[in-house]
Residue frames relative to the residue before (quaternion, step in Angstrom):
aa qw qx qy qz dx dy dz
X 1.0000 0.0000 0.0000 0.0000 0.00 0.00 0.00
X 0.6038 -0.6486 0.4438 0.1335 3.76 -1.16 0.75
X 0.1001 -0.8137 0.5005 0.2781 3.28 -0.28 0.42
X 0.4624 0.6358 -0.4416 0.4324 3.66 1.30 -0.03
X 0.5058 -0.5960 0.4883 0.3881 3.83 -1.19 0.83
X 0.4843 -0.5954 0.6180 0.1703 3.10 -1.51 0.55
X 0.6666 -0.0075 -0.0547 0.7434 4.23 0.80 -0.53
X 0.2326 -0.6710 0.7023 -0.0497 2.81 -1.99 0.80
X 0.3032 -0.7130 0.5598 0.2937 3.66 -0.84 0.72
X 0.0428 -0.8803 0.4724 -0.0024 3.53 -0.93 0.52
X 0.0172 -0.8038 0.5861 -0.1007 3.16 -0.67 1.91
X 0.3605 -0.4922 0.7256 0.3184 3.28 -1.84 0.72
X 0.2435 -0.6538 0.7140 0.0583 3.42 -2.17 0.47
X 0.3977 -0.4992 0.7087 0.3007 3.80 -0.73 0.73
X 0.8304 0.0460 -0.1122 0.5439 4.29 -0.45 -0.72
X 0.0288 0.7530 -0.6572 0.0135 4.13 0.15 0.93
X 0.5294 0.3705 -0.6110 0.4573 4.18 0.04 0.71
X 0.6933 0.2654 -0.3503 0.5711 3.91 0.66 -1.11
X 0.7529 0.2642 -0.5567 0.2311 3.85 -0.52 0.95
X 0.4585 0.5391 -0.5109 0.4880 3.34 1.32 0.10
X 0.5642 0.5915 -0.4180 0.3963 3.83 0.64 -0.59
X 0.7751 0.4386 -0.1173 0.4394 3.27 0.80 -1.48
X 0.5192 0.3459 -0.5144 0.5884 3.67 1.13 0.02
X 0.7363 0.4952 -0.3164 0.3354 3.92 0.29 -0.81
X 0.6630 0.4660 -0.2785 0.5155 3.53 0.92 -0.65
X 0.7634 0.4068 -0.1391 0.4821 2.98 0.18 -2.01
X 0.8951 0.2483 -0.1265 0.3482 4.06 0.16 -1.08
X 0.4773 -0.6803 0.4179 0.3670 3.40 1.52 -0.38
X 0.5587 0.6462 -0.4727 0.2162 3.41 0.50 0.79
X 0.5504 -0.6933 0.2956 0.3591 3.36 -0.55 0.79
X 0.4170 -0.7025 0.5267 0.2349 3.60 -0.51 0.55
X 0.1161 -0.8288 0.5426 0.0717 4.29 0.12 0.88
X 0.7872 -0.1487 0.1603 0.5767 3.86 0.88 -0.89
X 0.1077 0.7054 -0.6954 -0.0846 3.19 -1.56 0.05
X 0.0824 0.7106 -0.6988 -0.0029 3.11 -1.36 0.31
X 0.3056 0.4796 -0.6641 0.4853 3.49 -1.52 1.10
X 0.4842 -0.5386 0.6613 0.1951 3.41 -1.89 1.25
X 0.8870 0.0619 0.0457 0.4554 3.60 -1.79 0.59
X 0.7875 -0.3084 0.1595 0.5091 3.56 -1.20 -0.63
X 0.5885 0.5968 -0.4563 0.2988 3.63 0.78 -0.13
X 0.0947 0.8924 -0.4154 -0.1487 3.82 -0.26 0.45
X 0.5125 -0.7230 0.4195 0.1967 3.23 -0.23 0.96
X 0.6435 -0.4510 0.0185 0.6182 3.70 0.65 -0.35
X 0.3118 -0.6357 0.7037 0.0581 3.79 -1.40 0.38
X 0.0574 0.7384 -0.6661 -0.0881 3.39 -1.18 0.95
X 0.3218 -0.7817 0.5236 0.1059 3.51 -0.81 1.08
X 0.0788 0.8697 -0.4710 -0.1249 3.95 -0.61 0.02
X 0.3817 -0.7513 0.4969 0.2074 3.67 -0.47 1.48
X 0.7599 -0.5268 0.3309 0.1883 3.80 -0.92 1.66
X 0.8889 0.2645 -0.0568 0.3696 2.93 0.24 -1.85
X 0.7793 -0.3065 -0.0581 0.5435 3.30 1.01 0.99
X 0.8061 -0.3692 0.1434 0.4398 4.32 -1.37 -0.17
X 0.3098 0.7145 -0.5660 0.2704 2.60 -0.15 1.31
X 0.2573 0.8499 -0.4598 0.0020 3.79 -0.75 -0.05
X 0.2184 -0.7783 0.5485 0.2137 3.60 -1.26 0.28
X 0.4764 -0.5975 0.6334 0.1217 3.19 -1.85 1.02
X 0.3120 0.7826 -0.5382 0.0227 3.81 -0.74 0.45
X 0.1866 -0.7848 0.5842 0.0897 3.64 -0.92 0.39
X 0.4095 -0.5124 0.5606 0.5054 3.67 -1.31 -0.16
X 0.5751 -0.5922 0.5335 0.1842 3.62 -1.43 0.82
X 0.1461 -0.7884 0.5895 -0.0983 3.50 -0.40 1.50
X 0.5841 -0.6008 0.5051 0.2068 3.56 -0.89 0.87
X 0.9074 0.2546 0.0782 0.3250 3.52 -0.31 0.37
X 0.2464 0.7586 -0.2897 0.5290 2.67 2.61 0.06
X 0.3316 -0.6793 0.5883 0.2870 3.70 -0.38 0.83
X 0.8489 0.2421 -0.2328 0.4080 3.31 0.31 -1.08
X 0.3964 0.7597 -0.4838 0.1782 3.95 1.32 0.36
X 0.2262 -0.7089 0.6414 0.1868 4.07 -0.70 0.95
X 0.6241 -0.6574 0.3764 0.1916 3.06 -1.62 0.02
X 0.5013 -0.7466 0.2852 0.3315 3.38 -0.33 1.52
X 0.5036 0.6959 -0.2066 0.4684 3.74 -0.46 0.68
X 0.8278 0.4412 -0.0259 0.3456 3.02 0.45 -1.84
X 0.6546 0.6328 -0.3063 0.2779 3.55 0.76 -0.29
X 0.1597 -0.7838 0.5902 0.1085 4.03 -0.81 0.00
X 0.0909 0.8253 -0.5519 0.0778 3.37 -0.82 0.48
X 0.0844 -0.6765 0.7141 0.1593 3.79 -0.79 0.77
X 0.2472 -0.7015 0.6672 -0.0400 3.28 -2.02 1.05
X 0.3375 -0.7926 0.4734 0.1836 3.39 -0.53 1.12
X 0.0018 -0.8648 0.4939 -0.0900 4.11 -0.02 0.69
X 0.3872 -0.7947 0.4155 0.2143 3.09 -0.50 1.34
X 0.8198 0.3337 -0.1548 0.4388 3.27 0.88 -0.77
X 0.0745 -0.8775 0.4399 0.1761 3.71 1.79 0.49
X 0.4378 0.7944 -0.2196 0.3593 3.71 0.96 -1.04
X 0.7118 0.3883 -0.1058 0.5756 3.07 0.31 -2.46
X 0.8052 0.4470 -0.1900 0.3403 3.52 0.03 -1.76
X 0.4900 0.6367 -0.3527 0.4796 3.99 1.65 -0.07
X 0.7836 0.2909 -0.1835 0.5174 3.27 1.05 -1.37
X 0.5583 0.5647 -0.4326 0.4269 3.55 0.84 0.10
X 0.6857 0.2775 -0.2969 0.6039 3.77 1.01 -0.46
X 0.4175 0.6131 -0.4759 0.4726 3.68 0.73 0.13
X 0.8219 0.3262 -0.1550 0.4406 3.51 0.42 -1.59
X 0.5773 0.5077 -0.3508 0.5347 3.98 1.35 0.17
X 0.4347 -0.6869 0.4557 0.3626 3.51 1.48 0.12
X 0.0558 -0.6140 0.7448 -0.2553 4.17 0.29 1.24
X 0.3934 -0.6308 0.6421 0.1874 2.93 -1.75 0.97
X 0.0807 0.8311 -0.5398 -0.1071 3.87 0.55 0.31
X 0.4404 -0.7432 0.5005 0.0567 2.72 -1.60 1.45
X 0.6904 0.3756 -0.0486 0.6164 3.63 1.47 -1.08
X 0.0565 0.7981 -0.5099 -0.3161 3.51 -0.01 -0.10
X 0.7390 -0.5208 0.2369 0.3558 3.72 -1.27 0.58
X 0.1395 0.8298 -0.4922 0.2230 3.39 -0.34 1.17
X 0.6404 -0.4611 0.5015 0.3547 3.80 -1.29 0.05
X 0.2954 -0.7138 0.6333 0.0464 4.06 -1.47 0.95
X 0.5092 -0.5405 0.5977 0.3022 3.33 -1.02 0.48
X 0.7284 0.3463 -0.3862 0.4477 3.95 0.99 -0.49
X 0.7008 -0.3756 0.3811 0.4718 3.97 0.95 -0.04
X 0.5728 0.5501 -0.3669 0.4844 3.71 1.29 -0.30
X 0.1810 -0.7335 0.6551 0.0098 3.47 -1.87 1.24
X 0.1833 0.8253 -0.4671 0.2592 3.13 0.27 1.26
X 0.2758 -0.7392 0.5982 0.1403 3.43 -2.04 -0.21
X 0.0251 -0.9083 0.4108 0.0747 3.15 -0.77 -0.17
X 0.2679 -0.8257 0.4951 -0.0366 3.18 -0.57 2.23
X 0.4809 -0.5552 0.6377 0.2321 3.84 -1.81 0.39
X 0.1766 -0.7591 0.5969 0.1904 3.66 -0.79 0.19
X 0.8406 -0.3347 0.2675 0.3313 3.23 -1.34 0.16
X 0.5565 0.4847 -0.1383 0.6606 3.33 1.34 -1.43
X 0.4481 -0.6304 0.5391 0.3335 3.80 -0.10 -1.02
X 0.3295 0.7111 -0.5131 0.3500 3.67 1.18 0.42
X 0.4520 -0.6701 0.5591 0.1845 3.47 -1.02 1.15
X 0.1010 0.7967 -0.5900 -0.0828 3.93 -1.14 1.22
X 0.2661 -0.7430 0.6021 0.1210 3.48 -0.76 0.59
X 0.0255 -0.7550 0.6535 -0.0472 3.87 -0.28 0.83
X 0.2181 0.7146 -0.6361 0.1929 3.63 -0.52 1.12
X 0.4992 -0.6746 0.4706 0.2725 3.40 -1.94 -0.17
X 0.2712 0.7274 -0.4906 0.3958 3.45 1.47 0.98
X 0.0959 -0.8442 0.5262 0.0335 3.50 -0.67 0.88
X 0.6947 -0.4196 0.2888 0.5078 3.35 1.63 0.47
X 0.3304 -0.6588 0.5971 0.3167 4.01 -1.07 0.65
X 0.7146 -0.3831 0.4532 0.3703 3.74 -1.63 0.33
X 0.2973 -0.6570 0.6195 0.3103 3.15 -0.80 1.27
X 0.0374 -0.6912 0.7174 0.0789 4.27 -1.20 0.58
């Protein structure tokens, strides 16, 4: 088995050096590659610690067939330690949208705004049996 993620969420940024920072600083993701001159990054491959998981991101280019809008994205993240990883983006000043609490489905979670405006959800749901 791989330890490299199999799918990846993938976002273009209008400022892609200040959201790789902010998943790395602010959220704890590991930083795998980048490439691109100065602030312009061509692609960037981020990877989230606490198991396969990872993001694709680039600077947003006009005319990019496949380019989405910056902003626009949502993601939930499974986190072992939701707690630890609440008060760490708490204390970097996250704009949190959800604050960390208990679901009706069994999930402890939160939920922060990035830099870009992409919606994150960091909880301890890991998904129902697949039947």
């Amino acid at each position: 088995m791989t330890t490299n993620p199999s799918l990846y969420l993938t976002l273009h940024a209008a400022d892609a050096p200040a959201l790789i920072d902010f998943l790395v600083e602010t959220c704890g993701f590991v930083l795998a590659a980048r490439y691109g001159d100065g602030d312009r990054v061509d692609h960037a491959e981020l990877r989230w610690p606490d198991g396969p998981g990872g993001v694709m991101l680039g600077s947003v280019r006009p005319g990019n067939p496949f380019a989405r809008t910056p902003g626009s994205a949502g993601a939930y993240v499974v986190a072992r330690d939701v707690d630890a990883l609440y008060t760490r983006v708490t204390s970097r000043g996250a704009e949190i949208v959800q604050e960390l609490g208990e679901t009706d489905y069994g999930s402890r979670e939160f939920a922060l705004r990035d830099p870009e405006g992409n919606l994150w959800s960091f909880g301890t749901y890991a998904g129902a049996e697949a039947g």
